[in-house]
C-alpha positions, 0 to 999 in steps of 0.5 A: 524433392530434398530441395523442396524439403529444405526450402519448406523448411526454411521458410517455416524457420524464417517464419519462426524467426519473424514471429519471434522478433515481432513478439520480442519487439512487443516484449520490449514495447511491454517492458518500457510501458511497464517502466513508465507505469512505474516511475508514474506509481512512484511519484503518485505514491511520492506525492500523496505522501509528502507533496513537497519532496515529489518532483521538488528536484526535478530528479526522478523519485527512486525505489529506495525514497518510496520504500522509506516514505511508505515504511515511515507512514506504516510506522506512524499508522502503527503508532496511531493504532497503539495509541488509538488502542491507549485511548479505547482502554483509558476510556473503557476503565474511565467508563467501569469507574463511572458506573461504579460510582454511579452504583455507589451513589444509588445504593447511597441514596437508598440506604439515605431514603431508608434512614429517612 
């Protein structure tokens, strides 16, 4: 009967271990898919950024060349926003003095209409 236990038990061991080399393998499988999506993510991101530096080498695009390249496109989004920003208040104060003149011109052509 021990015999039988143990046997029972080693085959429920070797079942475990099958199981868990069949989920390591996929692990693995997962793990180098995942790499590929990387390395494609980054040239895709190197090539919407700068088209002419992607691929340009031949040499593999690092993580370190996509970071500086999305830092530098958020700095000049920030850039264009500020001055977007600029340009809405230039124009807001451009459009304050115009009605002002135009007010002004009004009650300069009444009082002229009321000398008349």
């Amino acid at each position: 009967q021990a015999e039988e236990e143990l046997k029972a038990a080693w085959s429920q061991q070797e079942g475990q271990l099958q199981e868990m080399e069949r989920r390591e393998r996929l692990l693995r499988s997962d793990l180098q898919q995942a790499g590929q999506q990387l390395e494609s993510f980054k040239t895709q991101v190197m090539q919407v950024c700068s088209p002419s530096a992607a691929g340009s080498t031949g040499e593999p695009v690092t993580e370190q060349q996509v970071i500086e390249k999305v830092r530098q496109i958020s700095d000049e989004n920030q850039k264009s926003h500020e001055r977007e920003k600029n340009l809405q208040e230039e124009l807001s104060s451009r459009l304050a003095k115009e009605r002002e003149v135009s007010g002004n011109i009004e009650v300069f052509k009444n009082s002229l209409k009321k000398l008349q």
